[in-house]
C-alpha positions as CSV (number, residue, x, y, z in Angstrom):
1,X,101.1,68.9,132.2
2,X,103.8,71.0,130.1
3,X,102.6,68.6,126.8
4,X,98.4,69.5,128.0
5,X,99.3,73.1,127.6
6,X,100.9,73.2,124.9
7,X,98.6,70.9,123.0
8,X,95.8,73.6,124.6
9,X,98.0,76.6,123.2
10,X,97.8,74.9,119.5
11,X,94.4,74.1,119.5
12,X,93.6,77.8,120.5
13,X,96.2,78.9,117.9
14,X,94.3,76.8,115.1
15,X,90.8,78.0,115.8
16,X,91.8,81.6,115.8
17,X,93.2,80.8,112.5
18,X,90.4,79.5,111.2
19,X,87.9,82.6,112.4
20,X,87.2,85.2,110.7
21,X,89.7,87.9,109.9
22,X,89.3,92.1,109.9
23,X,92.4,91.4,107.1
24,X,91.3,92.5,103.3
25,X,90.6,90.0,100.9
26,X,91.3,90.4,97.3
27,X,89.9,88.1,94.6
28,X,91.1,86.8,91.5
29,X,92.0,88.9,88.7
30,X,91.8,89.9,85.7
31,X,93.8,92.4,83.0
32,X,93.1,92.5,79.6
33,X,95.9,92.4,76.8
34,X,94.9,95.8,76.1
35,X,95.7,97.1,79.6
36,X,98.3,99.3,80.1
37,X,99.5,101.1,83.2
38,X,101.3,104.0,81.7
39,X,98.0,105.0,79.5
40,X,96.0,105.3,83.0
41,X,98.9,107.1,83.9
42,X,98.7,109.5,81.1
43,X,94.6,109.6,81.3
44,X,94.4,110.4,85.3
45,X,97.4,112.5,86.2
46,X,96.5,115.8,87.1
47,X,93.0,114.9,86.0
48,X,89.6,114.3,87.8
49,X,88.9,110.4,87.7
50,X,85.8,109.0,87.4
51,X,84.4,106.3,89.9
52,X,80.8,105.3,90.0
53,X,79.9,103.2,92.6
54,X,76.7,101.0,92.9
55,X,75.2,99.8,96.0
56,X,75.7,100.7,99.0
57,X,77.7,98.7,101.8
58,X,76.5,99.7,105.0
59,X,72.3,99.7,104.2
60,X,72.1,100.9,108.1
61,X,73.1,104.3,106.9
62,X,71.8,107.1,104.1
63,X,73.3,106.0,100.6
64,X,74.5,109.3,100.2
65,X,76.3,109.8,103.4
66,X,78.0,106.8,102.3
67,X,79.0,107.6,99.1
68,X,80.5,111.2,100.2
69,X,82.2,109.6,103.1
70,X,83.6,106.9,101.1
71,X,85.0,109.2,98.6
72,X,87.8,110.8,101.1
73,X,88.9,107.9,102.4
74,X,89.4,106.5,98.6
75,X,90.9,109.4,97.5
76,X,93.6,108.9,100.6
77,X,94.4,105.4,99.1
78,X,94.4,106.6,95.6
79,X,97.2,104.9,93.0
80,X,100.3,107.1,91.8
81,X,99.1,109.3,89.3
82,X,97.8,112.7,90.7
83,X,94.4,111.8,90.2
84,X,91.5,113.4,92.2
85,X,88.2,111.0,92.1
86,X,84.8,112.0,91.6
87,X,81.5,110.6,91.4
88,X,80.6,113.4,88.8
89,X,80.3,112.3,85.2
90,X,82.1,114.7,82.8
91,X,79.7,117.1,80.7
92,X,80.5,115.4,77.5
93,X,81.5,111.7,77.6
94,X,85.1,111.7,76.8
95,X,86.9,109.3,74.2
96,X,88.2,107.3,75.3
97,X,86.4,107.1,78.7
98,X,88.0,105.8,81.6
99,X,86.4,104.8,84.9
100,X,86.2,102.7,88.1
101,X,83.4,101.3,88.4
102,X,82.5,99.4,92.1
103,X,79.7,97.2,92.5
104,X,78.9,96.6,96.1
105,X,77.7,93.1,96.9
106,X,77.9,92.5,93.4
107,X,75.7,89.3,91.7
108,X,77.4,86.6,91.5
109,X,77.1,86.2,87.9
110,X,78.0,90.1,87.4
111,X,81.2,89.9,84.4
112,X,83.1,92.9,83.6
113,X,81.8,93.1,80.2
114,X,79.0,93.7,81.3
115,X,79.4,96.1,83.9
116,X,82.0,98.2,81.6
117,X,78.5,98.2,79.1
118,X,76.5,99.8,82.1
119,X,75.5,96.5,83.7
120,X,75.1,96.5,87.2
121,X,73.1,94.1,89.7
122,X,74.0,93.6,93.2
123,X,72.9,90.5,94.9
124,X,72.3,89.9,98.9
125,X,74.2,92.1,101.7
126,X,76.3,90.2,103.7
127,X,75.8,92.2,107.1
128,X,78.9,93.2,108.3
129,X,81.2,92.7,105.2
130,X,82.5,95.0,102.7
131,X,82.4,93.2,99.4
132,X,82.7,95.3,96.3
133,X,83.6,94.5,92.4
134,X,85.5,97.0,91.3
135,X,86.2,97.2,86.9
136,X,88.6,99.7,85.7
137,X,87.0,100.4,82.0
138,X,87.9,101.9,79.1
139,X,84.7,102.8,76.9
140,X,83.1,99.2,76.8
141,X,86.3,97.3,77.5
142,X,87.5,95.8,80.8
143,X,91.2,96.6,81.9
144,X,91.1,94.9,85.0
145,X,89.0,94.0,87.4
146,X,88.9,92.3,90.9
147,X,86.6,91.8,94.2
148,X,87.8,92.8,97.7
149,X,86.2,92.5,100.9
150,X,86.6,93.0,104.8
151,X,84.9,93.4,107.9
152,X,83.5,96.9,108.2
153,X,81.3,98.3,110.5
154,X,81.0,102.1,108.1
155,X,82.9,104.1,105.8
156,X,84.9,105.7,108.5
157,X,86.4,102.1,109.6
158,X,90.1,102.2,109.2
159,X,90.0,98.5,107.7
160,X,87.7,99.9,104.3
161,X,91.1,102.6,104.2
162,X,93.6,99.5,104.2
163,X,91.0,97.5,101.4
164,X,90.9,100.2,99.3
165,X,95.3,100.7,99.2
166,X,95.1,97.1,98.2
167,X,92.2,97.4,95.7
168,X,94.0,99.9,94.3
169,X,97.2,98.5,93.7
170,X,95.9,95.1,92.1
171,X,93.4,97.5,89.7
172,X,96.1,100.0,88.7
173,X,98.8,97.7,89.0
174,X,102.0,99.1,87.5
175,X,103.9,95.9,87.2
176,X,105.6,95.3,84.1
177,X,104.1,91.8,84.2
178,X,100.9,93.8,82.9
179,X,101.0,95.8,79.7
180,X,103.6,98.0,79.1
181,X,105.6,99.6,82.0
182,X,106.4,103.6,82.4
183,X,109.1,103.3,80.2
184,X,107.1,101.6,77.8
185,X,108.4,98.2,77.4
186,X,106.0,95.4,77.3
187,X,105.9,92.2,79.8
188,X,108.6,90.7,81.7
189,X,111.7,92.6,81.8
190,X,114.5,90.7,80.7
């Protein structure tokens, strides 16, 4: 009987395994050569940091709401630099011009290229799922870029909070791996 059970107990351990999670995903990515963690640094701190996002992932509720609801809870996960974010594009297009942009159920073909060159094409919702693309550009160039998704049920949901503090670090990663570091020394350190 003991051996039934625990067979019973494994099974049920396996198939919650293998349902889905609330957990964040992040994809594979992507940093250029060019990318460099202590020139975002430099460009955001103190500064007003521009994200545009495209789509909208809950299509129950106004496009709007979401995007002002989803700003707060970005700006709580936001990297290190003392950046505030905005969906407000500056007066005069700065050079160079750095921003986030997030494509929300992003095509699947959808490059970074493209989207730092003011591509953007979403592609079916997937009801219940956060998915978004998110590039960090400079001018027409893609620093880095990576997907992330979870299960969501709106902006408010504590698990789009927990994606975006992982989005965020993978995007603006400041390992040394990746450009040069804060004290300006390129790749691995030694």
């Amino acid at each position: 009987m003991r051996f039934k059970s625990k067979i019973v107990g494994l099974l049920a351990l396996f198939l919650s395994a293998c349902a889905p999670s609330s957990v964040s995903v992040i994809g594979g990515t992507y940093y250029a050569v060019q990318y460099d963690f202590a020139e975002f640094f430099a460009a955001t701190d103190g500064r007003n940091f521009q994200v545009i996002l495209v789509g909208n992932p809950f299509p129950n509720m106004d496009q709007n709401t979401v995007a002002r609801d989803l700003l707060p809870v970005m700006q709580a996960a936001k990297p290190r630099p003392a950046l505030t974010f905005t969906y407000e594009a500056p007066v005069e297009r700065p050079r160079p011009w750095y921003r986030l942009v997030l494509v929300v159920d992003s095509a699947p073909d959808l490059g970074s290229y493209a989207v730092c060159n003011g591509e953007t094409r979403t592609g079916p919702h997937r009801p219940g799922i956060f998915y978004v693309y998110a590039v960090y550009c400079r001018n027409d160039q893609a620093m880095s870029e990576t997907t992330a998704w979870v299960q969501a049920t709106g902006p408010d949901d504590p698990r789009v909070s927990e994606l975006f503090r992982q989005l965020f670090q993978v995007v603006f990663t400041d390992s040394p791996a990746y450009g040069r570091n804060l004290n300006g020394r390129g790749g691995m350190r030694n």
